[in-house]
C-alpha distance (Angstrom), angle and dihedral (degrees) to the residues before:
residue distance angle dihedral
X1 . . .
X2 3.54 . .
X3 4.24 120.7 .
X4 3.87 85.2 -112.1
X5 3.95 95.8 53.3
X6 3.78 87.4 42.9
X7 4.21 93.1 47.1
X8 3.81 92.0 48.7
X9 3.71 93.6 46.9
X10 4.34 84.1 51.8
X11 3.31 88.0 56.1
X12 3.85 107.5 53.1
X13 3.82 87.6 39.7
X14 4.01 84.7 56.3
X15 4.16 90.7 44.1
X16 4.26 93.0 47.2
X17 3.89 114.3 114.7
X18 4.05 116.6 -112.4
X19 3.68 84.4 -102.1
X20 3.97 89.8 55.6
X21 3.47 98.1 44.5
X22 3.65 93.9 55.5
X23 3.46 98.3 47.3
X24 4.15 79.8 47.3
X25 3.53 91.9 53.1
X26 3.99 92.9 53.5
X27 3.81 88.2 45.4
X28 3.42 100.5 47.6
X29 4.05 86.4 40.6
X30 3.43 83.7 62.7
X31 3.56 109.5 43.0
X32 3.93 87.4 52.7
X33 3.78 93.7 54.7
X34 4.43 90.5 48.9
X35 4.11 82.8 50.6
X36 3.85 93.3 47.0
X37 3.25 92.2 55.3
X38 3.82 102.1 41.1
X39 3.76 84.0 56.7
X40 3.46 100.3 42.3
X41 3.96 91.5 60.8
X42 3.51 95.3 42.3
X43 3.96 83.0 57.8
X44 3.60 88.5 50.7
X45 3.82 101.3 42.2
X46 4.23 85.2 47.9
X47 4.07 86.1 48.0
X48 3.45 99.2 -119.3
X49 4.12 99.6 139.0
X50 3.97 85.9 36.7
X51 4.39 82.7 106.8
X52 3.60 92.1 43.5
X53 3.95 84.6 45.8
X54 3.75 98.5 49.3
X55 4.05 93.1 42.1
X56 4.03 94.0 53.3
X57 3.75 86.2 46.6
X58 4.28 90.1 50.6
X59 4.05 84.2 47.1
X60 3.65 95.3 48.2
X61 4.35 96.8 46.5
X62 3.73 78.7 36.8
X63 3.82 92.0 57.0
X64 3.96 96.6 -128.4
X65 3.79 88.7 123.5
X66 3.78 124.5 88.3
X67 3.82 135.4 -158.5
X68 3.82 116.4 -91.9
């Protein structure tokens, strides 16, 4: 996205009503979460959390992990 793009969409967000920005807020809250998670399994289909996978499982049949 370009610094223009990125300034103009600042500025509307700053100029919505309270209404607006709410309902922005639960929008954008939303959007965010559907991206996280569309990343987050293409990291795990391409393997990139498989270290982080097989050092929690070491800790945990290690017994470094506690209950939350």
């Amino acid at each position: 996205m370009e610094k223009t793009n990125l300034q103009e969409i600042e500025r509307a967000v700053s100029q919505l009503s309270d209404e607006d920005l709410a309902k922005f807020r639960i929008w954008f809250a939303e959007f965010d979460a559907v991206e996280w998670d569309r990343q987050f399994e293409a990291d795990v289909a391409e393997g990139r959390l498989d270290t982080l996978a097989q050092k929690a499982l070491k800790d945990l049949r290690q017994g470094n992990c506690t209950d939350l």
